[in-house]
KEKE-3310 file (N, C-alpha, C; in steps of 0.2 Angstrom, whole numbers, plus 5000, padded with zeros to 4 digits):
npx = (5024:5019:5025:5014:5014:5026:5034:5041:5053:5047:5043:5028:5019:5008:5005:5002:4989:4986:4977:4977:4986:4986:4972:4964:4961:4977:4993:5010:5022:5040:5052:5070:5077:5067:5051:5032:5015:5003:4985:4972:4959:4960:4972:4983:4998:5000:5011:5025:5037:5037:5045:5042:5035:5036:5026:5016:5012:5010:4999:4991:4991:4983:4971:4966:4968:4959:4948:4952:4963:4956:4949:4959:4964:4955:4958:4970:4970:4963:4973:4976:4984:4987:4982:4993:4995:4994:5007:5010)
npy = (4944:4953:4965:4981:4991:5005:5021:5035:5032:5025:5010:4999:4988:4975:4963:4944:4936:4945:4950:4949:4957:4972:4975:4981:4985:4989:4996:4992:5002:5008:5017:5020:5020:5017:5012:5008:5006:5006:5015:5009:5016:5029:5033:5032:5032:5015:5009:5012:5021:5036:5048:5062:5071:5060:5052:5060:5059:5044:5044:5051:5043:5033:5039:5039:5029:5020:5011:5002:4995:4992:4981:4975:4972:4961:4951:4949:4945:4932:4927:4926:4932:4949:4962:4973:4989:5007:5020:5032)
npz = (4995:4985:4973:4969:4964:4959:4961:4961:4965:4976:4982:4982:4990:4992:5005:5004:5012:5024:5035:5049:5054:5053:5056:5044:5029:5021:5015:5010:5010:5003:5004:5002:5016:5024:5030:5029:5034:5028:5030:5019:5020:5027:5023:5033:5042:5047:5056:5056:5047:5035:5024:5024:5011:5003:5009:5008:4993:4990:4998:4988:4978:4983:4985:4971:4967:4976:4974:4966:4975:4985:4979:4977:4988:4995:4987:4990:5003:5003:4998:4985:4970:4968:4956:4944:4949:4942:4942:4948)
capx = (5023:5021:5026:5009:5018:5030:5035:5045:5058:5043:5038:5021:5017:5003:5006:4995:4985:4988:4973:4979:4993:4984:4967:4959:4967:4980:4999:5018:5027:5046:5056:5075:5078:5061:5045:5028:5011:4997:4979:4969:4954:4962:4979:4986:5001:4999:5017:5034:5039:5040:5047:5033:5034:5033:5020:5010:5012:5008:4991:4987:4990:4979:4964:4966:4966:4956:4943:4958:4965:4951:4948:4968:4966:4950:4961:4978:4970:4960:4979:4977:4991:4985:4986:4997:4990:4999:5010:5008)
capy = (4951:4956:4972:4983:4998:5009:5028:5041:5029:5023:5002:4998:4981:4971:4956:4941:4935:4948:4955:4949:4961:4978:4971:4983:4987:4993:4993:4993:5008:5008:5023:5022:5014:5018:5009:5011:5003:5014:5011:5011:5020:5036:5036:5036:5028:5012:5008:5013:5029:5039:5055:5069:5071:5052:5050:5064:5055:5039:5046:5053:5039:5029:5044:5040:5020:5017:5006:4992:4994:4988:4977:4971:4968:4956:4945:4947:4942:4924:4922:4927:4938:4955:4964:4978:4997:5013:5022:5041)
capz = (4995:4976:4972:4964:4960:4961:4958:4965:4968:4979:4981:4985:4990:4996:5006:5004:5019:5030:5039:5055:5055:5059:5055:5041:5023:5020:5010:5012:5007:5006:5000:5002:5021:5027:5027:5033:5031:5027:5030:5013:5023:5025:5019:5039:5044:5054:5058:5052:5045:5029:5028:5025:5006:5003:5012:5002:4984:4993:5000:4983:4975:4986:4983:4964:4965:4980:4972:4963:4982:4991:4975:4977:4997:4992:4981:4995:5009:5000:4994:4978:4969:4966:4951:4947:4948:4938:4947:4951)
cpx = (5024:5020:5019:5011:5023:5034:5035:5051:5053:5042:5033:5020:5010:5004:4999:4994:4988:4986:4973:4983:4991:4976:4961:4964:4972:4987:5005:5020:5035:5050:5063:5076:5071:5055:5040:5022:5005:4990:4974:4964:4957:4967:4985:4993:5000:5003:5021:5033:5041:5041:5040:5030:5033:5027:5015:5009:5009:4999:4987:4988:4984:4973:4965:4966:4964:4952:4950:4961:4961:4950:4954:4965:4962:4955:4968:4976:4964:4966:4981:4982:4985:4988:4989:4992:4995:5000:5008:5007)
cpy = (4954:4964:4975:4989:5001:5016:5034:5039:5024:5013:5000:4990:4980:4962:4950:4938:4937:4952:4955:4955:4967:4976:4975:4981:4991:4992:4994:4998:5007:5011:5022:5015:5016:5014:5008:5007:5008:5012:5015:5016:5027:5038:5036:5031:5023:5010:5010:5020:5030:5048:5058:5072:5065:5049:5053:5060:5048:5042:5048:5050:5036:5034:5040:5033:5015:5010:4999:4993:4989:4979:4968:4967:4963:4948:4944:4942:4934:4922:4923:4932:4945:4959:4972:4984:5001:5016:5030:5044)
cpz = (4989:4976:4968:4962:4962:4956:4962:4969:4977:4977:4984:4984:4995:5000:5007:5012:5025:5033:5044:5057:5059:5058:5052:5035:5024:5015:5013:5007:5008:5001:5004:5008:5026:5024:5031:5030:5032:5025:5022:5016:5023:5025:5026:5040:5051:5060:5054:5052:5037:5029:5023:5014:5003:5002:5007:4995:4986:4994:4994:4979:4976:4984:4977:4964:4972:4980:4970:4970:4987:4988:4977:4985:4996:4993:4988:5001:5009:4998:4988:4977:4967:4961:4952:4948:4946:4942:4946:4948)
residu = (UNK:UNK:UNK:UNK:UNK:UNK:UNK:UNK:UNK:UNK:UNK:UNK:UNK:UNK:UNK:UNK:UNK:UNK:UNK:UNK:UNK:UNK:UNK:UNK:UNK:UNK:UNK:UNK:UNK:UNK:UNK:UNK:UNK:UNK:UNK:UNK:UNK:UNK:UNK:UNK:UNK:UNK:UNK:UNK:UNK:UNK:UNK:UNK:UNK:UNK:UNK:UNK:UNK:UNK:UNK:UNK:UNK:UNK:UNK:UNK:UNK:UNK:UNK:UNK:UNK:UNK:UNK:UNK:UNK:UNK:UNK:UNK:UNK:UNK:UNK:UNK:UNK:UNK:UNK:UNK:UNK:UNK:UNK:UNK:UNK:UNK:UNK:UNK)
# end
């Protein structure tokens, strides 16, 4: 589960081979004791929880590196490490 960014006291991971899970894109978010997985397609929460401001920086990161997102999940889910991406 390699860490690819983080900012806002925010950790953004991707885990590898893990399209089974909810079964599109998506990432792990986890701010404080909360965490949430969140679908690269439109930013939506698939499971967990983040609280409402979190969430926002999260979705507008994902607008701004949607393309190395789709790119990263590629490379995660053949097992490959994914690289990092600039934080917010």
């Amino acid at each position: 589960m390699p860490i690819i960014s983080m900012f806002y006291g925010i950790i953004i991971r991707l885990y590898l081979i893990d399209n089974q899970h909810h079964n599109l894109p998506h990432i792990h978010a986890k701010y404080a004791e909360f965490e949430a997985s969140i679908s690269l397609g439109d930013g939506e929460i698939l499971a967990g929880d983040l609280p409402r401001k979190q969430l926002r920086l999260v979705q507008a990161w994902i607008e701004l590196h949607r393309d190395e997102l789709m790119a990263n999940w590629e490379l995660a889910i053949s097992g490959e490490n994914p690289y990092k991406i600039e934080p917010l």
